[in-house]
Phi, psi and omega in degrees: 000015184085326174277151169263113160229125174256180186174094172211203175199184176245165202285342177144316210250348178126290183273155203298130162275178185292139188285132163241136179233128173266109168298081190273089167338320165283354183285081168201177186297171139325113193112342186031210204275115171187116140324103203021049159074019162256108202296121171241144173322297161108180179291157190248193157291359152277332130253022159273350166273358181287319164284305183281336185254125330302011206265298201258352188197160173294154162316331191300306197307319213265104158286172160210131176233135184101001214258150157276098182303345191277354195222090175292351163300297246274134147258192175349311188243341155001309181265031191279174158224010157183215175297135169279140193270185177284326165285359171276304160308000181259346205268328185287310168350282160330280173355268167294007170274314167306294176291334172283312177299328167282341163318282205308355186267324163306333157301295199262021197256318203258011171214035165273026171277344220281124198278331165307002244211312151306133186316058184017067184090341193308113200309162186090177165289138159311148153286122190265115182223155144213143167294137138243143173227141192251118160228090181242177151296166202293329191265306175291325167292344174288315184294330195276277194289036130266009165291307219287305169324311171249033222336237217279297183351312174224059183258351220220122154248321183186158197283135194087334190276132160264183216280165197261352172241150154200184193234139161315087172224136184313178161281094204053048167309158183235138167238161173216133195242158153204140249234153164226028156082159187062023174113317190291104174239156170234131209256098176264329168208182184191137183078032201274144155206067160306329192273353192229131161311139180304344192291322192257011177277131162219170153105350180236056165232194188295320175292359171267352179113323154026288222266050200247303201296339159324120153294167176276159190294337163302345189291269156317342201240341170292108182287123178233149176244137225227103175225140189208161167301167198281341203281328202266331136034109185276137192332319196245028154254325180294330183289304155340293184288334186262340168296336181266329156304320171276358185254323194248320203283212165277139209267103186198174176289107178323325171287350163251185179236196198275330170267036175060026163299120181272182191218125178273154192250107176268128142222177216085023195307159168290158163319120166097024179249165167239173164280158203215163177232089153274154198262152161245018153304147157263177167092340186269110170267134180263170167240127192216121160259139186237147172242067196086251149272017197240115174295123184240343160170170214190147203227167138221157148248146179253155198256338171248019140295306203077032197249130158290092184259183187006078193243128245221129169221153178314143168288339186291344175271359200269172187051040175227074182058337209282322153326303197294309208288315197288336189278319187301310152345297172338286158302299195294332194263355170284325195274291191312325177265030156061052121269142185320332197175164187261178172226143166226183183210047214283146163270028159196187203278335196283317182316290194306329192294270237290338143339281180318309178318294190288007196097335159302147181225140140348098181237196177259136158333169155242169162319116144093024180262136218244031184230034149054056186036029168265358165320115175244169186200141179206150174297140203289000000 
């Protein structure tokens, strides 16, 4: 498919051990093999080994992966039936991410005697490492590295739509990685072209299409709602949402809350959790409106108060529904757990007017409530 990855190693000593190559099907750009959207077959196996064998390498040397094992006729693209659309490049991605993390695990489970293999001198116990280097094109190494780089978590805003971050790579750019197994990479350069005069870099500017990756603005600006226990939350909305609280909410000590519930700080987490801030009250649910993957606001509720807190919105998102869509959230998820009512506390005037908007009214303190007549109330 035009791209390259290797991932080996030299003996130690300065020469080269014997060389092996895997012909992997899925490596390859975006869009795949076709002429004005008429789909061509790409080389089979039989003749990419017509090539390396015997002039660079033996038969032993030489693999294949992604291939139709029953049709040595069939090539590369063979099962294509036109230009590959976009969710078919995000599915191979996956694909071929998955399979390079179990190569390399495989790599280092069956060549850790290999002194190349250890973290390069680094005082202490060793590390079980392997260089891999990548030199591809641009829109498929961008789908690969943000797998490799953010792994699944932000890989998808929505199926056919592409993704809202992406990385930049030339036409037979090198990225060089280095792998410590279970998934764990470290990104040492990327987009590298030492082999090419700036005369000859193509594929890596604005004018090359880039800005093709962007979703449209019907994509992202479309508010979607998100409600989970606060604990449960998915990581990196949840990460959002407590950033935004410390950016926007009320400017107070972040380890407590307005009733003086203190909030644990979890850490030490295992590999793939993040840290996090949760209440340890029950019963309390967040609400997060999102606009493709980026959180524009947020509330909590507790479900057997019915009291509606911090509801917190980007300022660049205000005055576009998203308050109102977190109290209406609110609402609709207080009549599934059958309270009677919302409660709010607002502390400034603005706050309660955008109450007042929404239906709360003005009530009386209760026994032992502390919230100096700012207490409202409005019906489910």
């Amino acid at each position: 498919g035009g791209d390259w990855a290797s991932s080996g190693s030299s003996d130690g000593n300065g020469g080269g051990s014997p060389a092996s190559v895997i012909v992997n099907a899925f490596y390859h750009e975006s869009e795949g093999c076709h002429i004005k959207d008429e789909p061509k077959p790409g080389m089979n196996r039989r003749e990419i080994s017509s090539l390396l064998v015997p002039t660079a390498l033996g038969p032993s040397d030489l693999s294949f992966e992604g291939f139709d094992p029953n049709n040595e006729d069939a090539g590369w693209y063979s099962h294509g039936t036109g230009p590959e659309t976009r969710p078919e490049s995000e599915d191979r991605a996956a694909r071929f991410y998955v399979w390079l993390c179990e190569h390399l695990d495989q790599q280092l489970a069956e060549a850790s005697h290999a002194p190349d293999v250890f973290d390069a001198g680094v005082a202490g116990s060793p590390t079980l490492r392997r260089t891999c280097l990548c030199i591809g094109h641009g829109d498929f190494m961008a789908l690969l590295l943000k797998r490799i780089v953010a792994g699944f978590g932000y890989t998808h805003e929505r199926e056919g739509v592409t993704h809202r971050s992406a990385f930049v790579h030339v036409n037979t750019g090198i990225t060089d990685l280095e792998y410590f197994g279970a998934g764990r990479f470290l990104l040492m350069a990327s987009n590298q072209t030492p082999h090419l005069p700036h005369s000859l870099r193509t594929g890596g500017g604005l004018k090359d299409g880039w800005s093709y990756l962007m979703p449209d603005d019907k994509f992202v600006l479309d508010a979607e709602v998100a409600i989970a226990f606060s604990d449960e939350i998915e990581g990196h909305l949840r990460e959002q949402a407590d950033a935004l609280r410390r950016l926007y909410g009320r400017k107070e000590d972040s380890s407590t809350d307005r009733e003086g519930t203190k909030l644990e700080k979890t850490t030490g987490e295992t590999e793939g959790e993040a840290a996090s801030t949760t209440s340890s009250r029950g019963g309390e649910v967040t609400l997060v409106v999102k606009r493709g993957l980026q959180v524009v606001g947020c509330a909590s509720f507790h479900e057997e108060t019915g009291r509606i807190s911090d509801v917190v919105v980007r300022p660049s998102a205000r005055r576009s529904q998203v308050g109102r869509t977190l109290v209406d959230s609110a609402r609709e998820h207080a009549k599934k757990v059958g309270a009677d009512r919302l409660v709010a506390e607002p502390d400034t005037d603005e706050a309660r007017a955008f109450f007042e908007k929404l239906g709360f009214e003005s009530v009386e303190a209760e026994d032992g409530d502390a919230a100096d007549g700012r207490r409202m109330e409005a019906k489910p």
